[in-house]
C-alpha positions in Angstrom: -128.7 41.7 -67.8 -125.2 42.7 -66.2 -123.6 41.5 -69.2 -125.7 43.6 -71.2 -124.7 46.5 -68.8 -121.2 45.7 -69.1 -121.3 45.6 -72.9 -123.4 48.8 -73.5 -120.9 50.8 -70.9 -117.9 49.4 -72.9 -119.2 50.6 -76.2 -120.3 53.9 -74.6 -117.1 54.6 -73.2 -115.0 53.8 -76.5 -117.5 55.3 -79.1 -117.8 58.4 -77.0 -114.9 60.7 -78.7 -116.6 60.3 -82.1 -120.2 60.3 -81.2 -119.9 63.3 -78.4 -120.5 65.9 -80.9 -124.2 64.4 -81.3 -125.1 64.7 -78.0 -123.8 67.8 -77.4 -126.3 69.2 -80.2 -129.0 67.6 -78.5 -128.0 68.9 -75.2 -127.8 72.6 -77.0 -130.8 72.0 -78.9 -133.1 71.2 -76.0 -131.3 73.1 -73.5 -131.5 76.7 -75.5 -135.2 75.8 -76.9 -136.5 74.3 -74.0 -134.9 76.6 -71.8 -136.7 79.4 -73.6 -140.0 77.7 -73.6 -139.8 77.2 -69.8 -138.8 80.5 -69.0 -142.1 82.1 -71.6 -144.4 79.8 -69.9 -142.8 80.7 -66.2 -142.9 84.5 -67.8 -146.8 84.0 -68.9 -147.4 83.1 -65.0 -145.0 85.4 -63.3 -147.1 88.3 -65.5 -150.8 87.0 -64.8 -150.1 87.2 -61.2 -148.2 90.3 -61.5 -150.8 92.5 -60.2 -151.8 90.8 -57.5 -147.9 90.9 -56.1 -147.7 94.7 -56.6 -150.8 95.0 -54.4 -150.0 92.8 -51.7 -146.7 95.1 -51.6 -148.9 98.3 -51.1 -150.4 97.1 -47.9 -153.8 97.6 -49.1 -156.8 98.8 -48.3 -159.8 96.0 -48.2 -162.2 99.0 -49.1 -162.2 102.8 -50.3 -164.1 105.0 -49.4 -164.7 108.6 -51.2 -167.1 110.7 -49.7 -168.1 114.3 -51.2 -169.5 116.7 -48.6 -172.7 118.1 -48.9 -172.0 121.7 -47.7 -168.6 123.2 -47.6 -166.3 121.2 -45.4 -162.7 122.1 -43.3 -159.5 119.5 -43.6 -160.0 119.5 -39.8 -163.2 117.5 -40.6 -161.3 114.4 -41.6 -160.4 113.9 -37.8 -164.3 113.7 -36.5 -165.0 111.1 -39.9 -161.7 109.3 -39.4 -162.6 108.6 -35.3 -166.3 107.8 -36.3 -164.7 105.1 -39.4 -162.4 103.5 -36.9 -165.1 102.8 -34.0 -167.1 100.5 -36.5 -166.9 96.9 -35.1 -165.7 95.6 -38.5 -163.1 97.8 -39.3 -159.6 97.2 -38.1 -157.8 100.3 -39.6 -158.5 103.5 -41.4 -155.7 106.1 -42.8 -157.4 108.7 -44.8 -156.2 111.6 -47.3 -158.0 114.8 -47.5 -158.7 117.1 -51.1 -157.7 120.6 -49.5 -158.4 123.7 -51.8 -154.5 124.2 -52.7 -153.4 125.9 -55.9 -150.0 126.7 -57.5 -148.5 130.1 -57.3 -147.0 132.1 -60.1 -145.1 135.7 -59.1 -146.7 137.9 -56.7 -148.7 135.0 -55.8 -151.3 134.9 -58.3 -153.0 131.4 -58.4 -152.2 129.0 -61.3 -155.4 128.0 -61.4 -154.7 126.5 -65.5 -151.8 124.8 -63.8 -154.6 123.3 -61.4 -157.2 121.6 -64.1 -157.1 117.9 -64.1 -154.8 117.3 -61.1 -156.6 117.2 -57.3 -154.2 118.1 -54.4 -154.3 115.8 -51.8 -153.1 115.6 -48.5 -152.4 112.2 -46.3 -153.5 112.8 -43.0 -152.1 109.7 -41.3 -150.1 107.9 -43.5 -152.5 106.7 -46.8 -150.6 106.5 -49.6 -147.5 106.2 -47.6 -147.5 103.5 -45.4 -151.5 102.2 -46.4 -152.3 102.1 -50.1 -148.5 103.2 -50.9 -147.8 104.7 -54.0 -145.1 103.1 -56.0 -142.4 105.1 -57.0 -141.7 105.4 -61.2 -138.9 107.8 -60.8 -137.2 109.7 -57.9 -138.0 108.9 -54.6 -141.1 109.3 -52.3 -141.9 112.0 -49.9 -140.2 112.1 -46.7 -143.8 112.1 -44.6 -142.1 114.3 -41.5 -141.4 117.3 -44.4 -143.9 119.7 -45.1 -142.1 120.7 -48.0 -141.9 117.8 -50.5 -144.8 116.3 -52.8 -145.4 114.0 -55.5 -147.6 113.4 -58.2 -148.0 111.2 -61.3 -146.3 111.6 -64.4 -149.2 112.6 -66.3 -149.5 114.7 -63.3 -145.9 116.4 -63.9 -146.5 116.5 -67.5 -149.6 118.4 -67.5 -148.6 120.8 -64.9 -144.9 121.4 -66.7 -143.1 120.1 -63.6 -140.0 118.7 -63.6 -138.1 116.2 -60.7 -136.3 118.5 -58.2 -138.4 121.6 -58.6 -139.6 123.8 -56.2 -143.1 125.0 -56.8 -145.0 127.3 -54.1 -148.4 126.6 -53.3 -151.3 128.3 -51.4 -153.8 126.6 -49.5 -157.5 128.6 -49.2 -160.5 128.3 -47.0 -163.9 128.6 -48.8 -164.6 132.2 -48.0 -161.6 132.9 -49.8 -161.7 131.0 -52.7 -165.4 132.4 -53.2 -163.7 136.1 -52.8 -163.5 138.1 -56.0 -160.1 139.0 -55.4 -158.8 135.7 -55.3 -157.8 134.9 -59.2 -156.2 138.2 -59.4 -153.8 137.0 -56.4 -155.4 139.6 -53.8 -156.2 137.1 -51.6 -153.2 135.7 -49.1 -153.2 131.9 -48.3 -153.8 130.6 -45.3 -150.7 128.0 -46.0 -148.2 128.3 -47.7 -145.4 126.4 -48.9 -142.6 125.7 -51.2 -142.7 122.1 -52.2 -140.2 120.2 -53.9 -141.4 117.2 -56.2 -139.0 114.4 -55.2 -140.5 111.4 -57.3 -143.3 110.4 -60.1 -145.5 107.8 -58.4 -148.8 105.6 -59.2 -151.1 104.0 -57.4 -152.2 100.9 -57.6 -155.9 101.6 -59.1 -153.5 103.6 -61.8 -150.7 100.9 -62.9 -153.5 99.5 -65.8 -155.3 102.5 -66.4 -157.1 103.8 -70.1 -156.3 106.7 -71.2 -160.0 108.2 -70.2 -159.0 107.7 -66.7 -155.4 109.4 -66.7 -157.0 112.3 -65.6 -157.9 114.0 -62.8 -154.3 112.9 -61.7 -153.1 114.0 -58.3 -150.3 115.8 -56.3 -149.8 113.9 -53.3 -148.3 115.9 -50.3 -147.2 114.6 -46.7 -149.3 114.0 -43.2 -146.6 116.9 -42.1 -148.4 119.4 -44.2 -151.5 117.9 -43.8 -151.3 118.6 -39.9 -151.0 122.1 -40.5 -153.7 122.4 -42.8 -155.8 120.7 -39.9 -154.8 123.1 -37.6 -155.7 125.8 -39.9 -159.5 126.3 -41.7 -158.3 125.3 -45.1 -161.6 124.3 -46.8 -162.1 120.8 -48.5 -164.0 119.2 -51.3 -163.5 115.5 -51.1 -162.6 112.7 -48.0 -160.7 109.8 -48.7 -160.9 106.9 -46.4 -159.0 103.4 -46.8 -160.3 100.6 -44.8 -158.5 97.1 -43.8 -161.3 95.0 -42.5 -161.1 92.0 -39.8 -162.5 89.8 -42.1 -161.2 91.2 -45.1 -163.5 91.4 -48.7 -166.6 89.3 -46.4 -167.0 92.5 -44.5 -167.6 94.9 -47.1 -171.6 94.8 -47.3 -171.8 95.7 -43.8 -169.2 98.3 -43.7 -170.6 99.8 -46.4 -173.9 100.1 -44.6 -172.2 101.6 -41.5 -170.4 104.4 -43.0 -173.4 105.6 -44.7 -174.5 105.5 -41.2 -172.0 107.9 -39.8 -171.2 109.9 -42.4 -172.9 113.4 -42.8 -176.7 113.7 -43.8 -176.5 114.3 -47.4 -173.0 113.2 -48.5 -172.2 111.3 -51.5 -170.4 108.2 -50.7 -168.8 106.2 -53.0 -167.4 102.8 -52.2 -164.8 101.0 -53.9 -163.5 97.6 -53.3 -159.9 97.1 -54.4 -160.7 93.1 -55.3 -162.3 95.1 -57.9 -159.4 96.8 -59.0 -157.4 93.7 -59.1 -159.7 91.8 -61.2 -159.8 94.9 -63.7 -156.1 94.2 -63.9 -155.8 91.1 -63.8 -158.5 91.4 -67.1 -156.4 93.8 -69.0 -152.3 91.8 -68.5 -154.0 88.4 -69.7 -153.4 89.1 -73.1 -150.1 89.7 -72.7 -149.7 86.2 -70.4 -151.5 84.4 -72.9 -149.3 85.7 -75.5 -146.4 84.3 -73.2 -148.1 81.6 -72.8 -148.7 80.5 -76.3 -145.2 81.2 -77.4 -143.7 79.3 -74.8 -145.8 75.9 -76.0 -145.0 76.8 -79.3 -141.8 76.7 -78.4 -141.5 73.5 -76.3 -143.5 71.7 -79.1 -140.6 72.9 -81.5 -138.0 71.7 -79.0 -139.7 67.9 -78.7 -139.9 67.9 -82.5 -136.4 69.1 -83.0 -134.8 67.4 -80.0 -136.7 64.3 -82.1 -135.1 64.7 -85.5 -131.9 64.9 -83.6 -131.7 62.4 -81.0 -132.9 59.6 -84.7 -130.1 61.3 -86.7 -128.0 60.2 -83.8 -129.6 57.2 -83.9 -129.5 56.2 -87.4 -125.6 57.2 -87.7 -124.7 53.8 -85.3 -126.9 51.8 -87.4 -123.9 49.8 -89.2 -122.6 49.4 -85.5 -125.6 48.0 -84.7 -125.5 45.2 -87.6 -122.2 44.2 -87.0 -123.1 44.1 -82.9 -125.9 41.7 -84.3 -123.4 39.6 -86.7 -121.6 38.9 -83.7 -124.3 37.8 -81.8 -125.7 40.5 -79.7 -129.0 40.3 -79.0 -132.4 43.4 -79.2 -131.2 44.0 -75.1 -127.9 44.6 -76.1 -128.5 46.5 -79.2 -130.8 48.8 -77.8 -129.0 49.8 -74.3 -126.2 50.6 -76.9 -128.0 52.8 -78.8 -129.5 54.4 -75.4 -127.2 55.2 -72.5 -125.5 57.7 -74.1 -128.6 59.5 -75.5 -130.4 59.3 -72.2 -127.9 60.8 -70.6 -127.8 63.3 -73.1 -131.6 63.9 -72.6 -131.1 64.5 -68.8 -128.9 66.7 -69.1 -130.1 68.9 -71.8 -133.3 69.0 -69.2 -131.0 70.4 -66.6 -129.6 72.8 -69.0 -133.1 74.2 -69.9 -133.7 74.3 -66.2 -130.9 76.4 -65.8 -131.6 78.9 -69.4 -135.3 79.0 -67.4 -133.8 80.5 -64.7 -131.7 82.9 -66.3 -133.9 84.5 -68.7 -136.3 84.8 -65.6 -136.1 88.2 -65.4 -138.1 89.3 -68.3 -141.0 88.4 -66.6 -143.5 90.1 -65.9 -143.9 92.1 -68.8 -146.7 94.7 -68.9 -147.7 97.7 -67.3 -147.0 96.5 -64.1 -142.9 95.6 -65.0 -142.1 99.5 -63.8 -143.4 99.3 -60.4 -143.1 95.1 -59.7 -141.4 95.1 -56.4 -139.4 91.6 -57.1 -137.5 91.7 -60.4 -134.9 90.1 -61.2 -134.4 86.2 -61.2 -136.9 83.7 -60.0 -137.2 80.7 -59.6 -141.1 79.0 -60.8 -140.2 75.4 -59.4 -143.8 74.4 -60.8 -142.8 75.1 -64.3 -139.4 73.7 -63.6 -140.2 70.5 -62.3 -142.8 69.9 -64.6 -140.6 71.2 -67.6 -137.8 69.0 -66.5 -140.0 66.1 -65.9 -141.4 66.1 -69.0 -138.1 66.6 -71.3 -136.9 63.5 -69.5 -140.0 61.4 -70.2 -141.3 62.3 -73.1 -138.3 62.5 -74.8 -136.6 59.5 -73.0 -140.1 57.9 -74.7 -139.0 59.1 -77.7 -135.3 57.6 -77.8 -136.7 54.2 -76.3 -138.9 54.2 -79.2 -137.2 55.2 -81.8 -134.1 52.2 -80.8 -136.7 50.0 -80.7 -137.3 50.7 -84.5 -134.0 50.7 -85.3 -132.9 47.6 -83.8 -131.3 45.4 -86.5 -133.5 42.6 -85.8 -136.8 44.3 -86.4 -134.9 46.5 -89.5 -134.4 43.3 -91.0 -137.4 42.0 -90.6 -139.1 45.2 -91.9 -137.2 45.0 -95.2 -138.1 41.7 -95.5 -142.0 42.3 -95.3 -141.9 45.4 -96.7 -142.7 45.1 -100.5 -140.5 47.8 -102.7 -141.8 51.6 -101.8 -142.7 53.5 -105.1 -141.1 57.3 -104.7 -144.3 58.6 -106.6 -143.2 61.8 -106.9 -139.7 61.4 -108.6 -141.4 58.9 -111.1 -143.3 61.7 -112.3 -140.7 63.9 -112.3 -138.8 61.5 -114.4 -142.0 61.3 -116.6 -142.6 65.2 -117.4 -139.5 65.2 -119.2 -137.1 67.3 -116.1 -133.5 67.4 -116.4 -131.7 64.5 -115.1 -130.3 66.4 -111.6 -133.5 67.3 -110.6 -135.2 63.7 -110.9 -131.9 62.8 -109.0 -132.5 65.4 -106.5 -136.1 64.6 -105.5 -135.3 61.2 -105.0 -132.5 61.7 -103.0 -134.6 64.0 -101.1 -137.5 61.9 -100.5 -136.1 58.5 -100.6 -136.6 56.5 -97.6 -133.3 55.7 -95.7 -131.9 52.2 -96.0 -128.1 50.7 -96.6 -126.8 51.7 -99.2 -129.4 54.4 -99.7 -129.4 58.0 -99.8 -130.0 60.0 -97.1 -133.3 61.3 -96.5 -134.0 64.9 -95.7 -137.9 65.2 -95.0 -137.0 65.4 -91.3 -135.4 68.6 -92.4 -139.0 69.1 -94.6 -140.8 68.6 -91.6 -138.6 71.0 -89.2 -139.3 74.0 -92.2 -142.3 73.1 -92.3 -142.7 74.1 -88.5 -140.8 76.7 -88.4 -143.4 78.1 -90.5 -146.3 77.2 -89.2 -144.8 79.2 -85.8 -143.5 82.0 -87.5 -147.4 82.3 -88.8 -148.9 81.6 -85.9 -146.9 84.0 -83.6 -147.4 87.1 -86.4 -151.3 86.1 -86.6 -151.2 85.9 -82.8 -149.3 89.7 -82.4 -151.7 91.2 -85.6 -155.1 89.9 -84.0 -153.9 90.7 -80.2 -152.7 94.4 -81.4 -155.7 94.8 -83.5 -157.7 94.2 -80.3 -156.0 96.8 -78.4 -155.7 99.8 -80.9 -159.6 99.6 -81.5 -161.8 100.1 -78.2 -165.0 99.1 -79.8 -163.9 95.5 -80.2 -163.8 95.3 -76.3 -166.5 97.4 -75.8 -165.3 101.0 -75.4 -167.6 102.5 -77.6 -167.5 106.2 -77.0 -164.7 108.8 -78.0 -163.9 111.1 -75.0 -165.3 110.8 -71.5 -165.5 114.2 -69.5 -165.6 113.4 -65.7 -165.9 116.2 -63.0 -163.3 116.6 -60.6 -164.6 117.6 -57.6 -167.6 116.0 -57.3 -169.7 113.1 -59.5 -171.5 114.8 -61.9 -170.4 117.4 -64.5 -171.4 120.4 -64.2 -174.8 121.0 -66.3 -173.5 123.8 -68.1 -170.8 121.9 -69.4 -173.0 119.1 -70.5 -175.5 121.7 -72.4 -172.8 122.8 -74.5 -172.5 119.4 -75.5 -175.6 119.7 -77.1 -174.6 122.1 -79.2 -171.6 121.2 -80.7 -171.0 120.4 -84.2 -168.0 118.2 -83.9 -170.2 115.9 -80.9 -172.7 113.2 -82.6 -174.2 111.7 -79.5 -173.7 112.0 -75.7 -174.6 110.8 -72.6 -174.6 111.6 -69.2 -173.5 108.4 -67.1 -172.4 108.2 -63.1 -170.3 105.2 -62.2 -170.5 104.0 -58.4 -170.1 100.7 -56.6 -173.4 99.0 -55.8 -174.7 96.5 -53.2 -176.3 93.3 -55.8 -177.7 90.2 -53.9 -175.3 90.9 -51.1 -172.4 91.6 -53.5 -170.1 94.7 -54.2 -170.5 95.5 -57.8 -169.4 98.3 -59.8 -172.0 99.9 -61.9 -173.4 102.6 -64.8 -176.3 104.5 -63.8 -177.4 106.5 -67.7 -181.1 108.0 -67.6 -183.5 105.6 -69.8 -182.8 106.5 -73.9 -179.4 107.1 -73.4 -177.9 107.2 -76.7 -174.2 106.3 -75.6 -174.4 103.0 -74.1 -172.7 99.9 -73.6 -173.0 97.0 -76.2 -175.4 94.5 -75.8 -174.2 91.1 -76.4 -177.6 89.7 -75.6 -180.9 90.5 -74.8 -182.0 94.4 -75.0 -180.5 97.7 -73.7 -182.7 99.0 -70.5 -186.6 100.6 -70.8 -187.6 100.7 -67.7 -186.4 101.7 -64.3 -186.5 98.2 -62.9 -184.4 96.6 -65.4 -180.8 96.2 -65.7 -178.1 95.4 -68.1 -174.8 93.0 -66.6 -172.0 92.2 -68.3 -170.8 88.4 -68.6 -168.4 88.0 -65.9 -171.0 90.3 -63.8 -173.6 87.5 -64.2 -171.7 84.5 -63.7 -170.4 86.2 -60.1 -174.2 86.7 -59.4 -175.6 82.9 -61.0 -177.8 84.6 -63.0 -178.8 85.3 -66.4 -180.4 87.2 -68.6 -184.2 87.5 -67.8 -183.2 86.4 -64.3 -183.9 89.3 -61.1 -181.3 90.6 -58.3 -181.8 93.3 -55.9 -179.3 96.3 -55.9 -179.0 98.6 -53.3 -177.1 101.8 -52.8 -176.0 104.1 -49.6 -179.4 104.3 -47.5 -182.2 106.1 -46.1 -180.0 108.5 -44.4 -178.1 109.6 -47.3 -181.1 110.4 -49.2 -181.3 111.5 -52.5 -178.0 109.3 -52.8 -180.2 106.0 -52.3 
């Protein structure tokens, strides 16, 4: 075996200035492919978990709460709720944001109240949205929380509003009294607060990074605990509470906590709870196209590598095979013939695997793609040492497989013996060429083309057949992929968005009945129906649900079984039933708020 060794180095060594130029296109060949294919795949990842990083760099809350007084509230309320929230054995923080009656102010101080439709001014009271739940900055920077004169919204916010980075826009802040005052549109009313606010940055957060269009708006304006402190102080009035919960036990704690704050809360209010493990699968749902996508194209990709990296590594190959005879005239042995034919092309294989390692790495940073690339906290390159090692691992072995077989093939022992068993091969398709009567150059041509190899013989090219032939076959699959995935996307009803427009209210959770009368009547409006979403309690689970009156004409599709005819039955979607081990036909037990919050129960 050392002899062997010694032999197969010796050949390596002196053959290598004619035969480097072979391994260096494998090396390129598998390094650039490869590479590319271990960096989609390690893209495909890096994007399916994308969400889930952006939340855990939020600090997030474990719950949110939104809770819409009965009778007209104060900001100053917040305090009473906030102290009541944080008492409850399961709850380890709360930071809260309050919906003060503040409106934009054109000259003279006339409220903007057009400038005010679709956006809800909020104020953090201690720190929600800044240091809790923190909003992720698109563009500009985030409020300095000690100002009272800085705020920032979204950018559908700033868009609708005709804001613009760096402007100052005065706003006044009301208590009910006023705001109910017939004076106060014409601008005869003066503020309680007032203040000139700056927008420093466009921000989202995090239940609006994957968001439909439907639910762009109502957008907010998000202004500092600084301001919000003097609004406390003051009787600014309120419409809406905001609470954001980190429990001691996390996501196992939400049943109960739920049931507590309905407890606490004001007789009458309208609670509704929403579980941010929610929001994360809702995202998580909508970016797996786009890391399947990635996904496919990076297999597509290493499969074309293996295949190519294949073609190449027996073209290499093939090209010693006279070397090999002669080694065999002289007496060498399979061993010797085949450690010949394989030190320099393994080495070749290893490092073409440590080249793609290193493409991998730096095309990293194009992952994650999707709506969450604008606000990832981490971009830039990464390292996915799962793909990595199991990319590298398998270029070695698979196609270290691949050259051990293929020099097994060509070993001049078993070539010869092949010929010798092998009766005479008919090229099929270059007799009937010769038959129909072609010209002499084409009949040539195809048997050139498809002739097997052999000494003496032509060389073949259906590896180069084959390699076309795959190339196609992934251009066609990746454009069928795009057309089908983009399809998907740019029709709703294929994914169950069956409706045109949704009109939500903004201050509370119903639309207003006169608005939904003149829905009725309008010609351009086929069918509508009046829906309320909320989170429910279902066999001890958080789940978010649809509540439509029975005949609904506007209502989800039903994959199977029947839409709902009575008020004790229930339509769940898929992923709905498999969290509950249900099915269709099967019972569970929902709950919502309690006694105490009565009619809201």
């Amino acid at each position: 075996m050392s002899q062997v060794r010694r032999v197969a180095w010796y050949r390596f060594r002196t053959t290598f200035g004619r035969r480097w130029p072979g391994y260096l296109a494998i090396v390129l060949l598998v390094g650039l492919i490869g590479g590319t294919a271990m960096a989609s795949i390690a893209a495909a990842r890096r994007t399916q978990a994308s969400f889930a990083t952006f939340l855990a760099s939020t600090n997030p809350s474990d719950l949110s709460i939104n809770v819409f007084p009965s009778n007209e509230a104060t900001v100053s309320s917040v305090v009473s709720q906030m102290r009541a929230i944080s008492k409850l054995h399961d709850v380890k923080r709360v930071e809260s944001w309050v919906g003060p009656i503040g409106v934009p102010l054109g000259p003279n101080g006339v409220p903007q109240l057009g400038t005010r439709s679709g956006l809800t001014i909020l104020g953090s009271v201690n720190g929600l949205g800044f240091n809790q739940d923190r909003a992720a900055v698109v563009e500009g920077r985030m409020a300095d929380p000690a100002r009272t004169n800085e705020f920032v919204t979204t950018a559908a916010g700033a868009a609708s509003a005709g804001w613009h980075l760096g402007e100052v826009v005065p706003f006044g802040f009301y208590t009910a009294s006023q705001i109910n005052a017939p004076r106060f549109a014409s601008g005869g009313i003066v503020p309680v607060v007032t203040v000139d606010a700056k927008l420093v940055g466009l921000v989202t957060l995090s239940d609006g990074v994957v968001q439909d269009q439907v639910d762009r708006f109502p957008t907010f304006a998000l202004f500092t605990p600084a301001l919000t402190k003097r609004l406390i102080d003051s009787d600014t009035a309120a419409f809406v509470f905001d609470y954001g919960l980190q429990l001691v036990h996390g996501v196992r704690d939400v049943p109960t906590v739920e049931r507590e704050i309905a407890a606490v809360l004001p007789p009458g209010s309208d609670i509704q709870p929403h579980v941010t493990t929610e929001t994360a699968a809702r995202a998580d749902r909508a970016i797996r196209p786009d890391s399947i996508a990635l996904g496919v194209f990076g297999l597509i990709a290493a499969l074309a590598a293996l295949a190519i990296a294949g073609q190449a590594i027996s073209r290499q190959l093939r090209q010693r095979q006279s070397d090999l005879e002669v080694l065999r005239a002289l007496g060498a042995g399979p061993t010797t013939t085949m450690s010949d034919a394989l030190i320099g092309t393994f080495g070749a294989v290893i490092l073409s695997a440590v080249f793609a390692a290193g493409v991998a790495i730096a095309l990293s940073p194009i992952g994650p793609i999707g709506p969450v690339r604008p606000v990832y906290p981490t971009r830039g390159i990464a390292e996915d040492w799962t793909v990595l090692g199991l990319g590298v691992g398998g270029v070695i072995v698979l196609l270290g497989t691949v050259a051990v077989v293929l020099a097994y093939r060509s070993a001049p022992h078993r070539v010869a013996g092949r010929r010798t068993r092998a009766p005479a091969r008919r090229q099929v398709l270059a007799g009937a060429a010769a038959k129909s009567g072609l010209p002499a150059p084409v009949v040539v041509g195809v048997r050139f083309a498809l002739e097997p190899a052999g000494s003496g013989g032509a060389v073949p090219v259906r590896s180069a057949f084959a390699g076309t032939a795959l190339a196609v076959i992934v251009v066609a699959a990746t454009i069928t992929f795009g057309s089908g995935l983009h399809t998907l996307v740019s029709h709703p009803p294929l994914y169950g968005w069956n409706w045109t427009y949704a009109l939500a209210s903004e201050t509370g959770p119903d639309v207003p009945p006169q608005a939904a009368a003149l829905l009725g009547h309008d010609p351009d409006v086929v069918a509508s129906s009046d829906a309320t979403i909320a989170d429910v309690q279902m066999d001890g689970q958080t789940v978010p649900v649809i509540f439509e009156a029975l005949g609904s004409s506007v209502v989800p599709p039903i994959l199977s079984g029947h839409v709902v005819e009575t008020n004790r039955e229930i339509v769940l979607g898929a992923a709905t039933i498999q969290q509950l081990h249900t099915r269709v036909g099967g019972t569970v037990t929902v709950t919502y708020g309690s006694p105490k919050t009565a009619p809201f129960y």
